[in-house]
MIGU-220247 format. One line per 10 residues: their letters; for each residue x, y, z of C-alpha. Coordinates in Angstrom, 1 decimal. Example, Ala and Ser with C-alpha at 12.3 -4.5 7.8 and 13.67 -1.06 7.14 Angstrom:
<recs>
as	12.3/-4.5/7.8  13.7/-1.1/7.1
</recs>
This chain:
<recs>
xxxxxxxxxx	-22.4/10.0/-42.6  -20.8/12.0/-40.1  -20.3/10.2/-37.6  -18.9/7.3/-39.8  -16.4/9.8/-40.5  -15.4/11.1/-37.3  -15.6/7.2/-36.2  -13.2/6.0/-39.0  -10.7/9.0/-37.9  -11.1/8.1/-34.2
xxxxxxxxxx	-10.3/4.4/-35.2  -7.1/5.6/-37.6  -5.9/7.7/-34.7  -5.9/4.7/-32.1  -4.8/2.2/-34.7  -1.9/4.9/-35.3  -0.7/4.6/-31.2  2.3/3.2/-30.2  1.8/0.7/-27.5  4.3/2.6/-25.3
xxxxxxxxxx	2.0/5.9/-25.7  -1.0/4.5/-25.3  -1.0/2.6/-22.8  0.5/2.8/-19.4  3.1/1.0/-18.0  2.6/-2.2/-15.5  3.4/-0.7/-12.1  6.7/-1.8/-10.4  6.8/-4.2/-7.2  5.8/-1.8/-4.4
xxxxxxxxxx	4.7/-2.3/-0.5  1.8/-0.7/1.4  1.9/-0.2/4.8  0.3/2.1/7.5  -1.4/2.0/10.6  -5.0/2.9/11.5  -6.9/3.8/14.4  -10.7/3.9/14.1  -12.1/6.2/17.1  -9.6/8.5/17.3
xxxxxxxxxx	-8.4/12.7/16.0  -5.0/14.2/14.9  -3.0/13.0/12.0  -1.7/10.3/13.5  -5.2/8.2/13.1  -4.4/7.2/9.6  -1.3/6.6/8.0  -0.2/4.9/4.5  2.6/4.5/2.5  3.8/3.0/-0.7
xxxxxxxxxx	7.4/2.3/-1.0  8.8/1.2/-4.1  12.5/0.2/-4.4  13.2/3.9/-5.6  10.8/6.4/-3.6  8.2/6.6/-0.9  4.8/8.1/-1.2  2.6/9.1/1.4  -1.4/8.6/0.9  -3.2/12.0/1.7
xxxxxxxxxx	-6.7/10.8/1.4  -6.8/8.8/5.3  -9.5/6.2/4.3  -9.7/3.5/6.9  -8.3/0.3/5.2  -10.9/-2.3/4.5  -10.6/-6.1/5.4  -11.9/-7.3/1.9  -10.5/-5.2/-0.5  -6.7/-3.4/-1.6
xxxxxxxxxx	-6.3/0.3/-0.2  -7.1/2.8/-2.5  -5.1/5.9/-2.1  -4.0/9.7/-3.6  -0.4/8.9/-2.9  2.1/11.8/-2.7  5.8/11.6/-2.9  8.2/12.1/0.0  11.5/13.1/1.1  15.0/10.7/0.2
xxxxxxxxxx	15.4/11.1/3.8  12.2/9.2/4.4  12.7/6.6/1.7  16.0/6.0/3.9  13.8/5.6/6.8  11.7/3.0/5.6  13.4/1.2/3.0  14.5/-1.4/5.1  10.4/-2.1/5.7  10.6/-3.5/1.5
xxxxxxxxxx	14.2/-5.5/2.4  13.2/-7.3/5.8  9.4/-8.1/4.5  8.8/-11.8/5.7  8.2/-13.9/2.8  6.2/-16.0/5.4  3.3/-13.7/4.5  2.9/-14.6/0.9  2.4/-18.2/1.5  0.0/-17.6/4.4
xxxxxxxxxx	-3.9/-17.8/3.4  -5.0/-15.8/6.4  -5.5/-12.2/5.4  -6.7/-10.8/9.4  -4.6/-11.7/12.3  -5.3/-10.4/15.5  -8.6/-8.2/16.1  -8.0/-5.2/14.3  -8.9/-2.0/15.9  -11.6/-3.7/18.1
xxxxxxxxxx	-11.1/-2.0/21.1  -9.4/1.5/19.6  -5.8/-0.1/20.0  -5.4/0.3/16.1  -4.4/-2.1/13.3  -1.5/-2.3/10.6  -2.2/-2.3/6.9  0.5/-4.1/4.9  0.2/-4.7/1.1  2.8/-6.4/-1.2
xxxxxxxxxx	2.9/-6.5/-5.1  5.4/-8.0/-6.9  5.5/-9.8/-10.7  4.3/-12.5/-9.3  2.0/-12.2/-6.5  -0.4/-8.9/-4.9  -2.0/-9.1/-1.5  -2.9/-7.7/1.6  -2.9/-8.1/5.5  -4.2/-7.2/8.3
xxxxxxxxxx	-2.9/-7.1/11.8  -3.5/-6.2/15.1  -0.9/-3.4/16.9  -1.3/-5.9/19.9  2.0/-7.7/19.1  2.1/-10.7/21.7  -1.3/-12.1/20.0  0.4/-12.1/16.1  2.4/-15.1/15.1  6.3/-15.1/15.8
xxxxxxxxxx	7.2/-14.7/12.5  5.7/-11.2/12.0  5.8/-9.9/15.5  9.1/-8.0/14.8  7.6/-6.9/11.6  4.9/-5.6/12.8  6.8/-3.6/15.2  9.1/-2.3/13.0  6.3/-1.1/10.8  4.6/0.6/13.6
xxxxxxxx	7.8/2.5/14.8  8.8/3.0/10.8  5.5/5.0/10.5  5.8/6.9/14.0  9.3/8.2/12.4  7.7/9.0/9.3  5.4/11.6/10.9  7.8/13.7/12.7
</recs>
């Protein structure tokens, strides 16, 4: 009888929620984006961030991106200075990618010359990409993406 009891209060007490309390909000659009570099030391072998359209976090865990699955990271915030660095990353995105069914381009880190993680999430669309630092092997229409990531992040660690 008990535990009918203290079920029947549990039950009053989540019936009694407001949606807003009880449950979080959707998350806003947001970008992921990083390079990686497998065989390699210093903090400069892993970097991530997530930039939304009003702040930029910086992942602290360093896992090594996977080709099947969204990164998972402990994101941090970071400095409006940074945001203003790599803002323009969410603005110039090539919608290109979101019509594109190839997730890898390139050979990612295959021979220690690193990879580039991007991620984009909007209402209407989530995915991921892959691509090689090796610029002259990506196709046109993210070569100066990719770049600009690449540089984006080297700022972002000074």
């Amino acid at each position: 009888m008990k535990y009918w009891v203290l079920f029947l209060i549990g039950l009053i007490f989540l019936a009694s929620c407001d949606e807003k309390e009880c449950c979080p909000p959707p998350e806003h659009d947001y970008l992921v984006f990083g390079v990686f570099r497998g065989f390699c030391s210093g903090p400069k072998c892993i970097a991530i961030f997530k930039l939304s359209d009003s702040m930029l976090l910086e992942d602290i865990n360093d896992n090594y991106p996977s080709n099947n699955s969204f990164y998972e990271g402990n994101f941090e915030s970071r400095s409006n200075e940074k945001f203003n660095e790599a803002k323009k990353l969410w603005s110039q995105f090539p919608k290109q990618f979101l019509s594109d069914s190839q997730r890898v381009f390139g050979i990612p880190d295959s021979h220690d010359q690193g990879g580039v993680y991007l991620e984009y999430k909007s209402h209407s669309s989530h995915n991921f990409w892959i691509l090689d630092t090796s610029i002259e092997i990506l196709p046109d229409a993210y070569k100066d993406y990719t770049q600009m990531v690449i540089e984006t992040v080297d700022k972002l660690l000074l």
